[in-house]
mmCIF file of the C-alpha atoms, coordinates in Angstrom:
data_MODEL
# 
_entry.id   MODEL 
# 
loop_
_atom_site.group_PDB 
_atom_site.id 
_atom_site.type_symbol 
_atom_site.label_atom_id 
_atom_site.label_alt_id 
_atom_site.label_comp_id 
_atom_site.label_asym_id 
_atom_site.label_entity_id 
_atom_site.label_seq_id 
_atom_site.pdbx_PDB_ins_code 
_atom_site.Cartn_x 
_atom_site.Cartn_y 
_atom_site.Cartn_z 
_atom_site.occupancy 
_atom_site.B_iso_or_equiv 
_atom_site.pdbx_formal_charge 
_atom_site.auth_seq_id 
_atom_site.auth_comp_id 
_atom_site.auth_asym_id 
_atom_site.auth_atom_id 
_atom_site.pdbx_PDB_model_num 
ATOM 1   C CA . UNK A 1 1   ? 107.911 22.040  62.944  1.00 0.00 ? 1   UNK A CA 1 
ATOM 2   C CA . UNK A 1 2   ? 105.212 20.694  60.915  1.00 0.00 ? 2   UNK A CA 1 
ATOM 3   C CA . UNK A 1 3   ? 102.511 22.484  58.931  1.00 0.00 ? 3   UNK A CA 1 
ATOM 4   C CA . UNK A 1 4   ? 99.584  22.849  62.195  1.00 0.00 ? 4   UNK A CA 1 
ATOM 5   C CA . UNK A 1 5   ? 102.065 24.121  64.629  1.00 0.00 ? 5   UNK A CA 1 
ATOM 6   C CA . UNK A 1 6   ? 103.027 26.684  62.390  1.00 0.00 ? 6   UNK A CA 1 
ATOM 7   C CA . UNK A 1 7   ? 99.817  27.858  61.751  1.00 0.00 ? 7   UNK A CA 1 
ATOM 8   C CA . UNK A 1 8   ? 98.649  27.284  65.017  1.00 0.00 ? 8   UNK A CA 1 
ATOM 9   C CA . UNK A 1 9   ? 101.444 29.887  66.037  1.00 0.00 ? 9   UNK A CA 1 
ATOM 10  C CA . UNK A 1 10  ? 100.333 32.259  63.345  1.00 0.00 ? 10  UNK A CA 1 
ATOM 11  C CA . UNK A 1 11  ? 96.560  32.920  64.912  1.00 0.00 ? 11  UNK A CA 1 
ATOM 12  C CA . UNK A 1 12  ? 97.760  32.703  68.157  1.00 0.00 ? 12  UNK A CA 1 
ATOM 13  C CA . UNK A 1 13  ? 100.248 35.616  67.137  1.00 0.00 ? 13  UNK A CA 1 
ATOM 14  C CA . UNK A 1 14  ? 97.409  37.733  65.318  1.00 0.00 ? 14  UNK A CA 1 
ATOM 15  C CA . UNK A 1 15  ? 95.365  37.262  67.863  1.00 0.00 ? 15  UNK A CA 1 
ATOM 16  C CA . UNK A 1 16  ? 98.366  38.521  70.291  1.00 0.00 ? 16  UNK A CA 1 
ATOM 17  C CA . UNK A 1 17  ? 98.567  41.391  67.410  1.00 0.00 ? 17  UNK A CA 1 
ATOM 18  C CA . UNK A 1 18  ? 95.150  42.157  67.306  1.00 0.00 ? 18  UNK A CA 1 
ATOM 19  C CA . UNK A 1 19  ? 94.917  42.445  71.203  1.00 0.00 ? 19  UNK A CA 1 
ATOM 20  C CA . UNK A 1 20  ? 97.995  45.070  71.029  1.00 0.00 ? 20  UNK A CA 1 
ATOM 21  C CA . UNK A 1 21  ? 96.595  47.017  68.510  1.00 0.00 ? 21  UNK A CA 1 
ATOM 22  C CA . UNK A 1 22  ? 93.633  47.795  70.094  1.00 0.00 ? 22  UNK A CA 1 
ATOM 23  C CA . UNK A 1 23  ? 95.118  48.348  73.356  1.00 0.00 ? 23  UNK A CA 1 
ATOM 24  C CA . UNK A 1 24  ? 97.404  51.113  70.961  1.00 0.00 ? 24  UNK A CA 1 
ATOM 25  C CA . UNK A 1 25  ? 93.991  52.757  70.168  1.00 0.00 ? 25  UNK A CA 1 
ATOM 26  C CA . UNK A 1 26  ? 92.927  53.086  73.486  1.00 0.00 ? 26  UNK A CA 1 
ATOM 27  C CA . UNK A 1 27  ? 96.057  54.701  74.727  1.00 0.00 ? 27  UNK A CA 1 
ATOM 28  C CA . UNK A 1 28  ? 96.091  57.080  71.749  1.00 0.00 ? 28  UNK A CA 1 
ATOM 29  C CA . UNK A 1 29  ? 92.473  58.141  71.911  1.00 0.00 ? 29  UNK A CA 1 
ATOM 30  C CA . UNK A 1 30  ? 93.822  59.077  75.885  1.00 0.00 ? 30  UNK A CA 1 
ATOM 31  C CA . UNK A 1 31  ? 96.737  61.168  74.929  1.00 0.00 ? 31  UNK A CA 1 
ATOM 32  C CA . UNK A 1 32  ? 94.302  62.594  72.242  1.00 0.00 ? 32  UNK A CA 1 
ATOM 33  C CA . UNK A 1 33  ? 91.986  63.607  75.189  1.00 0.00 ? 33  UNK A CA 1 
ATOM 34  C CA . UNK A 1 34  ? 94.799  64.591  77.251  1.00 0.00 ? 34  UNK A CA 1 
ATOM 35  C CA . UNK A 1 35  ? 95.912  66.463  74.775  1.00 0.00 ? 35  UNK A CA 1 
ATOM 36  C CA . UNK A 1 36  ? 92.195  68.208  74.282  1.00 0.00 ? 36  UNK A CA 1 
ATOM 37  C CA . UNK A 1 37  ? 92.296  68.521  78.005  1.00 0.00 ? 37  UNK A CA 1 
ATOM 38  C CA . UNK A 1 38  ? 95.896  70.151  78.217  1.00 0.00 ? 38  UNK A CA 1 
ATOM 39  C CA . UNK A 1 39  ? 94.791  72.736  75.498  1.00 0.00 ? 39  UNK A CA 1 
ATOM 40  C CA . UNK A 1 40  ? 91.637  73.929  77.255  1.00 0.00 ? 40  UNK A CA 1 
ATOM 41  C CA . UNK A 1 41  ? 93.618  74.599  80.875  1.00 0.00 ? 41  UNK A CA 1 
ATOM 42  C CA . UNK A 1 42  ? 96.038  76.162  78.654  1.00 0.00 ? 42  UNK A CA 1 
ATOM 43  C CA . UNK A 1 43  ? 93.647  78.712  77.017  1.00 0.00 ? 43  UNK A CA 1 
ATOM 44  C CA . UNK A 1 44  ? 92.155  79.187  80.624  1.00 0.00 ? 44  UNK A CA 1 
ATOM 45  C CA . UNK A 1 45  ? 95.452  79.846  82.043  1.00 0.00 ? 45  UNK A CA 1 
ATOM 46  C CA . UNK A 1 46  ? 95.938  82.078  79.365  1.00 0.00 ? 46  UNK A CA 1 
ATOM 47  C CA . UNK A 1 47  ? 92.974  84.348  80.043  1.00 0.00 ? 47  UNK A CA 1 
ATOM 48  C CA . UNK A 1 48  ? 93.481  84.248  83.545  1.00 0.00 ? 48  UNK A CA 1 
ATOM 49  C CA . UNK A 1 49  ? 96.981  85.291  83.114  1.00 0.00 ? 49  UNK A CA 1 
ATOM 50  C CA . UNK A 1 50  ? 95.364  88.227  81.126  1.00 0.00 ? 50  UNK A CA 1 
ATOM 51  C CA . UNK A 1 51  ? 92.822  89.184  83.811  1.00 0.00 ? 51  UNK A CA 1 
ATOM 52  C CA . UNK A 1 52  ? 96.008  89.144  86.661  1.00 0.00 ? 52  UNK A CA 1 
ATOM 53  C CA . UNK A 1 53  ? 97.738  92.020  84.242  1.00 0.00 ? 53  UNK A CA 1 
ATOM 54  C CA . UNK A 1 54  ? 94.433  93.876  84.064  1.00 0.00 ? 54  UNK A CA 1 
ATOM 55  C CA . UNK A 1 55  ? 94.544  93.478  88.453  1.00 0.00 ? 55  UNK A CA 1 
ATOM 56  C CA . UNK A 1 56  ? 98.190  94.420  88.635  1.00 0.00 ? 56  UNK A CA 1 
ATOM 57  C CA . UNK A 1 57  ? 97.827  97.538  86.289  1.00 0.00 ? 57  UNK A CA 1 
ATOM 58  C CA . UNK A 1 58  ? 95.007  98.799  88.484  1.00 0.00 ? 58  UNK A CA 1 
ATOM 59  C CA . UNK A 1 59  ? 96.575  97.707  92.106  1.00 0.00 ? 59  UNK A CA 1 
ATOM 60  C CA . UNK A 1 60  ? 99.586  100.116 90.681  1.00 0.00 ? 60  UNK A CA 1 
ATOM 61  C CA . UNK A 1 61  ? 96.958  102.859 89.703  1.00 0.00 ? 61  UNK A CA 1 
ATOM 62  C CA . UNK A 1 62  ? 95.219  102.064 93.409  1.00 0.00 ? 62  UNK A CA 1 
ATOM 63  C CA . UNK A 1 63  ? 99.312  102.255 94.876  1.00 0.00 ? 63  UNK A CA 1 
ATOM 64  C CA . UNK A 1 64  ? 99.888  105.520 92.915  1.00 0.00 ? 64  UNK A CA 1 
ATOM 65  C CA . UNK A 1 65  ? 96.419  107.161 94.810  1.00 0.00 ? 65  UNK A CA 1 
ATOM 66  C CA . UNK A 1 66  ? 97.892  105.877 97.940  1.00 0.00 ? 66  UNK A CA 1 
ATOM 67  C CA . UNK A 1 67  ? 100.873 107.612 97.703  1.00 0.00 ? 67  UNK A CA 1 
ATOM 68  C CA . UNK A 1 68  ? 99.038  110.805 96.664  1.00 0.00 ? 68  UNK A CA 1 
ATOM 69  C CA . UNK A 1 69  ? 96.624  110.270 99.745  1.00 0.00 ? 69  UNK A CA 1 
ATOM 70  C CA . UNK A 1 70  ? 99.806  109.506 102.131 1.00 0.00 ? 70  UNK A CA 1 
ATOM 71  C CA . UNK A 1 71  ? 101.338 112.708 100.664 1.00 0.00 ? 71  UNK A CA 1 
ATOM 72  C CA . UNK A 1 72  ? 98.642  114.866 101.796 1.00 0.00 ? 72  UNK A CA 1 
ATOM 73  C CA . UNK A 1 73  ? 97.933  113.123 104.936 1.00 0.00 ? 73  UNK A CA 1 
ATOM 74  C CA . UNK A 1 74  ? 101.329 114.132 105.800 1.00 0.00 ? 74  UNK A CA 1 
ATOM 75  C CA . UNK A 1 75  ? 100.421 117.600 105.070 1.00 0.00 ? 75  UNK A CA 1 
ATOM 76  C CA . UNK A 1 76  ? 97.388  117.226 107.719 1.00 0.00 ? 76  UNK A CA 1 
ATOM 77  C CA . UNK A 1 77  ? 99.421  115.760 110.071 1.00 0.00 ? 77  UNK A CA 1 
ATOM 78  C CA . UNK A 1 78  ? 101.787 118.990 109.780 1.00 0.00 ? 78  UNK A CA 1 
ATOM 79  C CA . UNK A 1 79  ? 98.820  121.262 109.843 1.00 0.00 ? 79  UNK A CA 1 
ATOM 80  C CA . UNK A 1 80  ? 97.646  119.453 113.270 1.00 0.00 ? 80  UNK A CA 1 
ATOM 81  C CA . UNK A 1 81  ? 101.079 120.114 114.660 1.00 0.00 ? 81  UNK A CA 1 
ATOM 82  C CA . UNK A 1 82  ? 100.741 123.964 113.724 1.00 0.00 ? 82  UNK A CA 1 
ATOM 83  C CA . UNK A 1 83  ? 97.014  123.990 115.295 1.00 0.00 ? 83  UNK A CA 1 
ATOM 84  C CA . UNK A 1 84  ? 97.961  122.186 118.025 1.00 0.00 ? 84  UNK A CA 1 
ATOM 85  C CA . UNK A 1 85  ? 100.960 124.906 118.931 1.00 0.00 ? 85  UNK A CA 1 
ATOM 86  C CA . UNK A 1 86  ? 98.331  127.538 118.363 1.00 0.00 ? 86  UNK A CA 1 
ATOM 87  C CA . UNK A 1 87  ? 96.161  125.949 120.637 1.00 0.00 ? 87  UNK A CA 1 
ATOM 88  C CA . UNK A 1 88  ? 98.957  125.593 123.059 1.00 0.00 ? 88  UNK A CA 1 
ATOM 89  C CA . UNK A 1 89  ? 99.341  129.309 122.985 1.00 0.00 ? 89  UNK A CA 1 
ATOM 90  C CA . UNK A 1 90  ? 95.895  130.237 123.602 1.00 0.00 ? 90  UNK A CA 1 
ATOM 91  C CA . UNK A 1 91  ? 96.172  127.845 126.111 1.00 0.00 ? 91  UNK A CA 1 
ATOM 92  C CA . UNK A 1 92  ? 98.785  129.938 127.901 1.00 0.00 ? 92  UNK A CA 1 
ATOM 93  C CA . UNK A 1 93  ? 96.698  133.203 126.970 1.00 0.00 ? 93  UNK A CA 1 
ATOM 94  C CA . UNK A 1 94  ? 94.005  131.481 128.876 1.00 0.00 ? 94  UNK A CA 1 
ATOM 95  C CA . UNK A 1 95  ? 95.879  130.505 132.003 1.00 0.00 ? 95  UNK A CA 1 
ATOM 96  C CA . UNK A 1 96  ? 96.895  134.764 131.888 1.00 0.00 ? 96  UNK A CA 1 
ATOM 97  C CA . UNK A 1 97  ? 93.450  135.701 131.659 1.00 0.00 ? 97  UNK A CA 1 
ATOM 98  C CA . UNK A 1 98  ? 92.280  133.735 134.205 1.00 0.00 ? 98  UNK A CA 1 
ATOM 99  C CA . UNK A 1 99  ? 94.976  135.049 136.498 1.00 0.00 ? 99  UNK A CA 1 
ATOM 100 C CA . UNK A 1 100 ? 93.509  138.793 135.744 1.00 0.00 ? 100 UNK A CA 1 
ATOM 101 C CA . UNK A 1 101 ? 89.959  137.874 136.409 1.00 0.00 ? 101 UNK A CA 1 
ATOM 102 C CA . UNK A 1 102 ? 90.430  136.048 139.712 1.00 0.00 ? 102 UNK A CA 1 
ATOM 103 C CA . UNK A 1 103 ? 92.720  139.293 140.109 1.00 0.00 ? 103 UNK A CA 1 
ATOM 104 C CA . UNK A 1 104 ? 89.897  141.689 139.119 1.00 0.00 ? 104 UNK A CA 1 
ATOM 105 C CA . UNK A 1 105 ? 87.431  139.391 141.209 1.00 0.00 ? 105 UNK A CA 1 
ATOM 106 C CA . UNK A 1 106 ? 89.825  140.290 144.570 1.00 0.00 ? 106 UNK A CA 1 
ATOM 107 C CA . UNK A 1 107 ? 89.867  144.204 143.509 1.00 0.00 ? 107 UNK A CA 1 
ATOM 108 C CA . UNK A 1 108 ? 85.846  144.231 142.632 1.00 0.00 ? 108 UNK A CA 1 
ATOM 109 C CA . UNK A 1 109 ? 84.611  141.633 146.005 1.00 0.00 ? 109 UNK A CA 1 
ATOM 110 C CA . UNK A 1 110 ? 85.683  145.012 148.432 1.00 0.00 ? 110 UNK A CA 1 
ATOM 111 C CA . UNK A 1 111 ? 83.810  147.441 146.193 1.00 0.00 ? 111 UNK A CA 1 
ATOM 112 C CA . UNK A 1 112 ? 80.507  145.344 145.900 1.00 0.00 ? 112 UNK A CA 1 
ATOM 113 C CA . UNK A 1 113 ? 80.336  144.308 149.963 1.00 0.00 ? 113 UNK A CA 1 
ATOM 114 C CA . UNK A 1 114 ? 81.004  148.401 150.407 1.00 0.00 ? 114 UNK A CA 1 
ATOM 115 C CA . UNK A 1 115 ? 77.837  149.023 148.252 1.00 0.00 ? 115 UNK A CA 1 
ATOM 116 C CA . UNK A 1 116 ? 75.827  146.726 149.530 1.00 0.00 ? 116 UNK A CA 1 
ATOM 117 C CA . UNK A 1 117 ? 76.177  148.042 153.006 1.00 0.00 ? 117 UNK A CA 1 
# 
């Protein structure tokens, strides 16, 4: 191989080289913006993540009234039942009386035509 060839091969090499290289600094200026990139969602995710405690804590608070408010519904519910079977009483005390009045209404109708006449 004589002297021209070699050299020859020696700028087409750097010149190979020198296209690598800067194809290297573009790829690590990406995973350098990636790597910004990657940071910032992480942060965000952190926070986030933050904020979903704060929401669980209070859905567990909001779970907790629930309970309380399911608690005393029940008691309504067993205070209904007792009005309703007080109602169902009066209901028969109601049917009784009406049985006297149409009762006294017979006895009275006889005495109020004998009156009148």
């Amino acid at each position: 191989m004589d002297y021209e060839t070699a050299e020859e091969i020696k700028r087409h090499f750097n010149v190979v080289a020198e296209g690598l290289r800067s194809d290297i600094r573009v790829v690590i200026e990406g995973l350098a913006a990636n790597t910004d990139r990657l940071e910032r969602v992480e942060n965000r995710l952190d926070r986030v993540d933050v904020r979903l405690d704060r929401v669980e804590v209070r859905l567990d608070g909001v779970e907790v009234r629930l309970d309380r408010v399911e608690v005393r519904l029940d008691g309504v519910e067993v205070r209904l039942a007792g009005i309703e079977v007080q109602l169902g009483g009066m209901e028969v005390r109601l049917g009784g009386m009406e049985s006297e009045l149409g009762g006294l209404k017979a006895m009275i109708r006889p005495l109020i035509t004998r009156s009148d006449a």
